[in-house]
C-alpha positions in Angstrom: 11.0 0.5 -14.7 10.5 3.3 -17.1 14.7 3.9 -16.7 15.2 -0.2 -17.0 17.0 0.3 -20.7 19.3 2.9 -19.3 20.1 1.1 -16.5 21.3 -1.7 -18.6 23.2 0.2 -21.0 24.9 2.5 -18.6 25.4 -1.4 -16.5 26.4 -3.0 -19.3 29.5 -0.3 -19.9 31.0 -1.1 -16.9 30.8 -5.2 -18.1 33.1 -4.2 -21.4 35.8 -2.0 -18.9 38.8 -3.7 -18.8 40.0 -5.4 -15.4 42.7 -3.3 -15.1 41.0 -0.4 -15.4 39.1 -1.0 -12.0 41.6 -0.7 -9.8 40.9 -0.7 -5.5 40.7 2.7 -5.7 38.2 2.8 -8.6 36.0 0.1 -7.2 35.9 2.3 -3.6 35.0 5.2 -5.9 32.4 4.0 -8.1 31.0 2.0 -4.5 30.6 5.2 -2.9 29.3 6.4 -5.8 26.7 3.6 -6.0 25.6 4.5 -2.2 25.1 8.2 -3.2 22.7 6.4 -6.1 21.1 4.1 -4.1 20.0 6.4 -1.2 16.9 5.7 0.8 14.5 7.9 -0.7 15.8 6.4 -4.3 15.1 3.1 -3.5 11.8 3.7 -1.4 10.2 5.9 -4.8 11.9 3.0 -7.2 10.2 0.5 -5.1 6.9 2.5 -4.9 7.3 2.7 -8.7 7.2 -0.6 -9.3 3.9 -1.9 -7.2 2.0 0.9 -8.8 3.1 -0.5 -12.1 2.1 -4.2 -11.3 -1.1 -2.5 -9.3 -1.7 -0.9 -12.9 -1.3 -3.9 -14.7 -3.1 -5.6 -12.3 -1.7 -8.8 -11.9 -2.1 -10.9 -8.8 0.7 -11.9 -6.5 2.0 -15.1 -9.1 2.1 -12.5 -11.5 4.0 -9.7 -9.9 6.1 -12.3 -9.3 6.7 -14.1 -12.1 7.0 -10.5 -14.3 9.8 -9.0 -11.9 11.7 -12.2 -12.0 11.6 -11.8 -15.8 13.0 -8.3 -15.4 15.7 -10.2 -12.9 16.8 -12.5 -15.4 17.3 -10.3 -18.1 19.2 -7.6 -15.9 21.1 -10.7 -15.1 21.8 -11.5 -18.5 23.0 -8.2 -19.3 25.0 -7.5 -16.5 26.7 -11.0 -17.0 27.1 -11.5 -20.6 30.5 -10.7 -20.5 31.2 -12.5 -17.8 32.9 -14.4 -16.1 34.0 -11.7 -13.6 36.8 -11.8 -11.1 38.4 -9.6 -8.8 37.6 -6.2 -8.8 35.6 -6.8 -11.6 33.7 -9.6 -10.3 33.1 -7.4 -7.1 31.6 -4.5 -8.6 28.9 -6.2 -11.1 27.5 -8.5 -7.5 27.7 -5.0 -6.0 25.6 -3.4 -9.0 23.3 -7.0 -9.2 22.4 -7.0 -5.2 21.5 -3.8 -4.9 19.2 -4.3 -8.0 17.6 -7.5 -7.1 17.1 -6.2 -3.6 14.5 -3.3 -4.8 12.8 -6.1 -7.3 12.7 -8.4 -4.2 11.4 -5.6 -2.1 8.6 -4.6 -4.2 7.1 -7.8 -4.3 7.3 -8.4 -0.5 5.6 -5.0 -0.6 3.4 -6.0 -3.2 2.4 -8.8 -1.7 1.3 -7.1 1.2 -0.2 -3.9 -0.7 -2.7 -5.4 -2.7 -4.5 -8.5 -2.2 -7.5 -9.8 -4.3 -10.4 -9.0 -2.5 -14.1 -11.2 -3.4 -16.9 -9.0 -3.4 -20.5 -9.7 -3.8 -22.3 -6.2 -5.3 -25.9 -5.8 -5.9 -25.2 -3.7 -9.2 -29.2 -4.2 -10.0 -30.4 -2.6 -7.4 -28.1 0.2 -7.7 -25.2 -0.5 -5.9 -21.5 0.4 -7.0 -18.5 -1.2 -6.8 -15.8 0.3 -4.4 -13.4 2.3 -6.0 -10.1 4.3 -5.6 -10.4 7.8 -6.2 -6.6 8.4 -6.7 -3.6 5.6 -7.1 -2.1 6.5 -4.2 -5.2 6.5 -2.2 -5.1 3.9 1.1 -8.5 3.7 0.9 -11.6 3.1 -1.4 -14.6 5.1 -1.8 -18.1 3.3 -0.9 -21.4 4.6 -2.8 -25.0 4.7 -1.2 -27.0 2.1 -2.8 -30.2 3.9 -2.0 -31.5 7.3 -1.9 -32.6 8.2 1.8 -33.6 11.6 4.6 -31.7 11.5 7.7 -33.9 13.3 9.9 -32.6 16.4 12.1 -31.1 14.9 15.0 -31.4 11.0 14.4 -28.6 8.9 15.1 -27.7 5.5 13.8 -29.3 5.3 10.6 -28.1 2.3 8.5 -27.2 3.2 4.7 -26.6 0.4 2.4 -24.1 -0.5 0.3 -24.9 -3.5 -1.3 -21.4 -4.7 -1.1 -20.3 -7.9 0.5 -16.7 -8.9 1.3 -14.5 -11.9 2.0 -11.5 -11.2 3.7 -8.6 -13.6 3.7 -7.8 -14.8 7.3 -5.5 -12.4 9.0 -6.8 -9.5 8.0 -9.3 -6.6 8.8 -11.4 -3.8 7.4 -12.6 -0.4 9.0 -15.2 2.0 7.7 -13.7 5.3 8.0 -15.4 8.4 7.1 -15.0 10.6 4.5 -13.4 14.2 5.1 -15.1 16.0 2.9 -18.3 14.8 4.9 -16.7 15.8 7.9 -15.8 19.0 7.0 -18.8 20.4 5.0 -21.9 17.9 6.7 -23.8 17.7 9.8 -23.0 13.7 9.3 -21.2 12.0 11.4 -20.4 8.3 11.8 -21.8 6.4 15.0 -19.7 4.4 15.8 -16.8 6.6 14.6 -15.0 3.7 12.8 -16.8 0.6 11.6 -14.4 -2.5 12.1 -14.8 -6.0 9.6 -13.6 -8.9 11.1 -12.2 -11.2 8.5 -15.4 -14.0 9.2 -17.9 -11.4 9.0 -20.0 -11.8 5.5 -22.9 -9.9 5.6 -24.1 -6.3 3.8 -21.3 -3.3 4.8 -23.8 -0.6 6.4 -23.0 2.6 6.9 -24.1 3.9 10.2 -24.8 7.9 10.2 -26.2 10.2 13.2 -27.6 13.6 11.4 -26.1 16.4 14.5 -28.6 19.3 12.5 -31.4 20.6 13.3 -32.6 19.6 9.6 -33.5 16.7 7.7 -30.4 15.8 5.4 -31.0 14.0 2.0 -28.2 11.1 0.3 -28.7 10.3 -3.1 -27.9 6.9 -4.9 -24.2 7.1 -5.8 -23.2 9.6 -3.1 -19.6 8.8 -1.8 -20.3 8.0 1.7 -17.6 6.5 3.6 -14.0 5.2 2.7 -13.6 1.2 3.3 -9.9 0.5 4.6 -8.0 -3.1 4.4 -4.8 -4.0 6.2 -3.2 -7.1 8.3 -4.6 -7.8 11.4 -2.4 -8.9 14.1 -3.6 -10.4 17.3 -1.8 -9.8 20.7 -0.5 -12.6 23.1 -1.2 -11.0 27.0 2.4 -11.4 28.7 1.5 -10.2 32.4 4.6 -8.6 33.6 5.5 -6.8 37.0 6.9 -3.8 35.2 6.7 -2.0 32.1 9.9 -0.5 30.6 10.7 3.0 31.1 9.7 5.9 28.1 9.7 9.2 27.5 6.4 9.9 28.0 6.0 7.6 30.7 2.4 7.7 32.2 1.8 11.1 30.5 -2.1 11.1 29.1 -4.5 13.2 27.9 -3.3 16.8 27.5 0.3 15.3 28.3 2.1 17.1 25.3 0.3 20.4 25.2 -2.3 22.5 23.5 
């Protein structure tokens, strides 16, 4: 949205051309030119562009709406103000306006799945943090230890606390994933490899931990210990059928693809 006053001036040029200057072979030209524009990867990074912008700003769902139909309207008013359009004209500015209002209509279906509000109960006196995203692209947000603890050399399960409660809106789920760097550079590892939230569940998020070493490892209030994940949740029908369709793979399993 950074480019939106270009847009409109190099848009509203095209408004002020005269009709017979557009002839069919202009309008196939400047069409073709307009699908060179508009590739996939533009429209994907413009559209990406735009929910991190309301996700900066942010607003919730009636907001992001309301502000990109805003932005709609006056597009609209600039592309049309020398209007009425018809023929080739006419063609070209809906041409320009749809594929427009297409990517503002797509970031706010994306929007509106991207980012939801999320309540949150978090025990700040005791020492808990709020989740938070480390970067802006990040899928997932960081969760802090509430409380300073020893995992002792080869224990397994041990609860830390978060002090963070969630409500989830029916329909969706969360998972406790762990953190790379822990992976990587810890003898931690999660029990239960990823914790999954059902959207009815409202008690304390714990983060279960089995200490592999031969040593006693210490977590300090505030460490980043896990990653909390939200997305959709979709439910499965069974449909019993005789067959299943053909693939590729076909039955292929474990190993089926190669080292």
């Amino acid at each position: 949205m950074n480019d939106f006053n270009e847009i409109l001036q190099s848009f509203a040029a095209i408004a002020l051309m005269d009709d017979e200057e557009i002839t069919d072979d202009v309008l196939k030209a400047m069409i073709e030119s307009f699908d060179q524009s508009f590739s996939n990867a533009v429209v994907l990074q413009a559209i990406n562009e735009i929910v991190q912008n309301l996700e900066a700003q942010g607003l919730n769902k009636v907001e992001a709406y309301e502000a990109l139909k805003a932005v709609k309207d006056t597009l609209h008013d600039a592309l049309y103000s020398e209007g009425p359009y018809s023929g080739n004209k006419k063609i070209l500015i809906d041409n320009i306006t749809d594929r427009l209002f297409n990517i503002f209509d797509s970031a706010v279906e994306k929007y509106h799945s991207y980012s939801i509000e999320l309540p949150m109960t978090v025990d700040i006196d005791a020492g808990a943090k709020v989740p938070t995203y480390a970067h802006e692209t990040d899928a997932a947000a960081d969760l802090y230890a509430m409380e300073s603890t020893v995992l002792q050399a080869h224990t397994f399960g041990n609860k830390l606390r978060t002090g963070v409660r969630i409500q989830l809106p029916e329909g969706w789920l969360a998972m406790i994933l762990p953190r790379s760097s822990i992976g990587a550079k810890t003898p931690l590892r999660l029990s239960n490899s990823v914790g999954l939230i059902d959207s009815g569940y409202r008690g304390e998020l714990g983060i279960l931990y089995d200490n592999t070493s031969d040593e006693p490892y210490e977590i300090n209030a505030g460490d980043r210990i896990a990653q909390l994940l939200v997305m959709p949740s979709y439910r499965f029908k069974p449909e019993v059928v005789d067959v299943l369709a053909d693939s590729d793979r076909g039955e292929g399993g474990f190993g089926a693809s190669g080292k």
